[in-house]
C-alpha positions as CSV (number, residue, x, y, z in Angstrom):
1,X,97.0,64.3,136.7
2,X,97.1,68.0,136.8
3,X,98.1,69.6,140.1
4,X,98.1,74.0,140.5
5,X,100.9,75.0,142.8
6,X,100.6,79.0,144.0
7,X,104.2,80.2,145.5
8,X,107.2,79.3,144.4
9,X,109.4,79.5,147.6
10,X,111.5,76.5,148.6
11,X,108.4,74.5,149.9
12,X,106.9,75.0,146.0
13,X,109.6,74.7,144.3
14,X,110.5,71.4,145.7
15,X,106.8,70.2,146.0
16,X,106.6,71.2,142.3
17,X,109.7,69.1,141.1
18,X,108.4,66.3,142.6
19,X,104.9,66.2,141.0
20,X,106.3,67.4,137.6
21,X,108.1,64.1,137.8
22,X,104.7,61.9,136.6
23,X,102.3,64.8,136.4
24,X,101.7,67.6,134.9
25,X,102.3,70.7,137.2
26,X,101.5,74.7,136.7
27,X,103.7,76.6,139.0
28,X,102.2,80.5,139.6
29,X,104.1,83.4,141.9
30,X,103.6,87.0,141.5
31,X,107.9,87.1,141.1
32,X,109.6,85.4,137.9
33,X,112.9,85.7,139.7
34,X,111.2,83.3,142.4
35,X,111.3,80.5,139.4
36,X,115.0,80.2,139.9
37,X,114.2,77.7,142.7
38,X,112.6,74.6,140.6
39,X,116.4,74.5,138.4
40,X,116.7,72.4,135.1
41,X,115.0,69.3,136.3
42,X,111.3,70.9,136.8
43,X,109.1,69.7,133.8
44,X,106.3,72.0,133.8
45,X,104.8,75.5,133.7
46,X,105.5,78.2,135.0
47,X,103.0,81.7,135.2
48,X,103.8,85.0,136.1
49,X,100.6,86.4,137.9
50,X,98.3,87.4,140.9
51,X,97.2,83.9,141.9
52,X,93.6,85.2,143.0
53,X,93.6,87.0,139.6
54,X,90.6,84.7,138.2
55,X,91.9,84.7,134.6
56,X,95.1,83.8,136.2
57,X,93.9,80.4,137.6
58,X,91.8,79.9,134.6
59,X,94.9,80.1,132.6
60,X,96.5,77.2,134.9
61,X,93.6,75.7,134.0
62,X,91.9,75.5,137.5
63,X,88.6,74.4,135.6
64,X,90.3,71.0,134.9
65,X,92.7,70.7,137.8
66,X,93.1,67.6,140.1
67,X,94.4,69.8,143.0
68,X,95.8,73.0,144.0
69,X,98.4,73.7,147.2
70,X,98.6,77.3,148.3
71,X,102.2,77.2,149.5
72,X,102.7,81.0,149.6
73,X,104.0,82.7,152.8
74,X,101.2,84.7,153.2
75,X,98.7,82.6,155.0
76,X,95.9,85.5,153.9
77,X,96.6,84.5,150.1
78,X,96.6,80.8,150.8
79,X,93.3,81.1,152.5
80,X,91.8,83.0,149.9
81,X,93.1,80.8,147.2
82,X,91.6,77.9,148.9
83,X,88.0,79.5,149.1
84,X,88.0,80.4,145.1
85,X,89.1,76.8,144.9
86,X,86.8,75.3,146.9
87,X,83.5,77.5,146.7
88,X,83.9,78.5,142.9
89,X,85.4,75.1,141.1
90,X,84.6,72.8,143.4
91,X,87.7,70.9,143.8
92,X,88.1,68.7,146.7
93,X,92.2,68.2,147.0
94,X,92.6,72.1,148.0
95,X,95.9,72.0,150.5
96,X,96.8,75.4,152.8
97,X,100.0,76.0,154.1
98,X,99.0,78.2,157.1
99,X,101.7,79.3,159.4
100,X,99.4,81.1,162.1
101,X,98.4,78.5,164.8
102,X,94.9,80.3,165.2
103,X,94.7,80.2,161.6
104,X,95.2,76.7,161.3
105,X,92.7,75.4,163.6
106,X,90.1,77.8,162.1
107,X,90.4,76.2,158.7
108,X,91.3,72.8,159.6
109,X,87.4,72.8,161.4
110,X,85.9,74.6,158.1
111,X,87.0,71.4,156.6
112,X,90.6,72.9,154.7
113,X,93.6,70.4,154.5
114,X,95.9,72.7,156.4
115,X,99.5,71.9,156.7
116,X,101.9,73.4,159.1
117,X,105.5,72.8,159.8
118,X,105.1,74.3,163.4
119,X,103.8,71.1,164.9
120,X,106.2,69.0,163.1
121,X,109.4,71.0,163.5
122,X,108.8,71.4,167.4
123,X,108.6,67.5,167.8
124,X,111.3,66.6,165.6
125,X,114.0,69.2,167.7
126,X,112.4,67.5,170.9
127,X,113.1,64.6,170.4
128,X,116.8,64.9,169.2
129,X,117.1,67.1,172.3
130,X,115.5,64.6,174.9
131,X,115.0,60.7,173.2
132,X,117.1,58.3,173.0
133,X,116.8,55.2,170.5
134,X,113.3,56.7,169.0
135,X,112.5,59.8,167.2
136,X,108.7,60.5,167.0
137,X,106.9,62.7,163.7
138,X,103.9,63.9,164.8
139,X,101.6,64.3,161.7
140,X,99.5,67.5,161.6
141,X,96.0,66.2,163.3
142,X,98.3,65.4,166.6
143,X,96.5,62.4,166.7
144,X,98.3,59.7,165.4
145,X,102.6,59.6,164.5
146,X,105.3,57.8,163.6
147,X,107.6,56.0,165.9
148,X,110.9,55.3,164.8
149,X,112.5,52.4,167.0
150,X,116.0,51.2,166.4
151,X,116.8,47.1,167.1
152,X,119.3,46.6,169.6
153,X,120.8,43.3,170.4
154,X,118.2,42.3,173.1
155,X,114.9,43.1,170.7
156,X,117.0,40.8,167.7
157,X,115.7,37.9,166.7
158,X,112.2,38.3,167.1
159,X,109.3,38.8,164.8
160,X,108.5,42.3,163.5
161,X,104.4,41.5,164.0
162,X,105.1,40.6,167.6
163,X,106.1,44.6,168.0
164,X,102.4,45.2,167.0
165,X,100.2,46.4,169.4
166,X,96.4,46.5,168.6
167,X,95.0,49.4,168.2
168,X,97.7,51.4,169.2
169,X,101.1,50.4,167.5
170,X,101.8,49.1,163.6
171,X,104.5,48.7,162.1
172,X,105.1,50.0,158.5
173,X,108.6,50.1,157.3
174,X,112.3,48.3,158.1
175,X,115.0,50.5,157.3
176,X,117.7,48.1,156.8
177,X,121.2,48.7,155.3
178,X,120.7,47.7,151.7
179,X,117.2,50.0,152.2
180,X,113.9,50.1,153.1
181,X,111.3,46.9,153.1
182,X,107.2,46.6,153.9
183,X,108.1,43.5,156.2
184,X,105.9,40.4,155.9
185,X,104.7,38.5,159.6
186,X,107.3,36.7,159.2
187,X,110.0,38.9,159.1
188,X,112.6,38.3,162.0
189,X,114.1,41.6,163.4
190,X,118.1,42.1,163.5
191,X,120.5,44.4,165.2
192,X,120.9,47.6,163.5
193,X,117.1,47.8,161.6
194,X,115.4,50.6,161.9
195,X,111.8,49.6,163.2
196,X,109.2,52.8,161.2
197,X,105.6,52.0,163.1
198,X,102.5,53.7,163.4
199,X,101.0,55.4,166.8
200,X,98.1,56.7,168.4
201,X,99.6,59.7,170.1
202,X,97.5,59.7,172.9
203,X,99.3,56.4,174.4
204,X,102.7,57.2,173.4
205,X,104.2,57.2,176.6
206,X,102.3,53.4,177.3
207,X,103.8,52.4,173.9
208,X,107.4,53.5,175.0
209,X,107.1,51.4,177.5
210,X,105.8,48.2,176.4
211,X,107.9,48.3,173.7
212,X,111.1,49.1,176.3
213,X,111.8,52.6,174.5
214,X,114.6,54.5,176.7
């Protein structure tokens, strides 16, 4: 596939090494120095230009693209980036970074994939400052999370599907000291895993306590 990424700050960069792994990635920022940031393992291409330059993004070939992500730190340029993209070449995976809160909701509601860390940030330094035994993500519609539960002795020994909770508690992923598994029904729950379930935010605090989170 062939991904556009404008900005390449430490969010690009890194976004950009990752896709460049299987894909094939053009990286554009108005600064060459900027290019530093991607280091020897980027496998890609790298253009030196206005990003709402239209020859620009026809030269990182936007006509042909499977998705763009405006990672800038100018939320103007992102947004504007995202209309050519959207409005002009029609392509549906068109992702914002938008810092601005009032932004954010704006173009989330015009239908934009909007991502900002704000949200994120805020819940993850809340609940190192205030949880104990759980650490909650909130992803960026507020509306659903993850929960991260760790087994203690008295939750051992049972079965990871008994933790479920319909429509309102899943869980996804063990962490486990030899690494991560997609546990089965069967799967019997021991001291020291690292329970990684889905949430419906709205009944967190229910969930915490059915499941006898601290």
């Amino acid at each position: 596939m062939h991904f556009i990424i404008i900005g390449c700050g430490k969010v690009g960069s890194q976004l950009a090494r990752y896709l460049s792994e299987d894909h094939n990635v053009v990286v554009i920022d108005k600064n060459p120095e900027s290019f530093k940031f991607l280091g020897l393992v980027f496998n890609g291409i790298t253009i030196v230009g206005n990003c709402i330059n239209l020859d620009v993004l026809k030269e990182a070939g936007i006509e042909e693209c499977d998705g763009i992500a405006a990672v800038t730190d100018d939320d103007n340029v992102n947004i504007v980036v995202g209309q050519i993209a959207k409005k002009m070449f029609d392509i549906n995976k068109c992702i914002l970074r938008i810092v601005d809160p009032e932004k954010n909701e704006i173009y989330r509601k015009l239908g934009y994939d909007v991502i900002s860390g704000q949200r994120l940030v805020a819940a993850i330094i809340r609940d190192k400052l205030i949880e104990k035994g759980t650490t909650t993500y909130i992803v960026e519609s507020g509306e659903v999370g993850f929960i991260e539960v760790i087994i203690d002795k008295n939750k051992s020994g049972g079965k990871a599907s008994d933790l479920n909770i319909p429509g309102d508690f899943k869980v996804a992923l063990i962490i486990k000291q030899d690494g991560p598994i997609i546990p089965d029904d069967g799967y019997v729950l021991k001291e020291g895993d690292i329970v990684i379930g889905i949430i419906r935010m709205k009944n967190a605090q229910k969930i915490k306590r059915i499941l006898e989170i601290q």
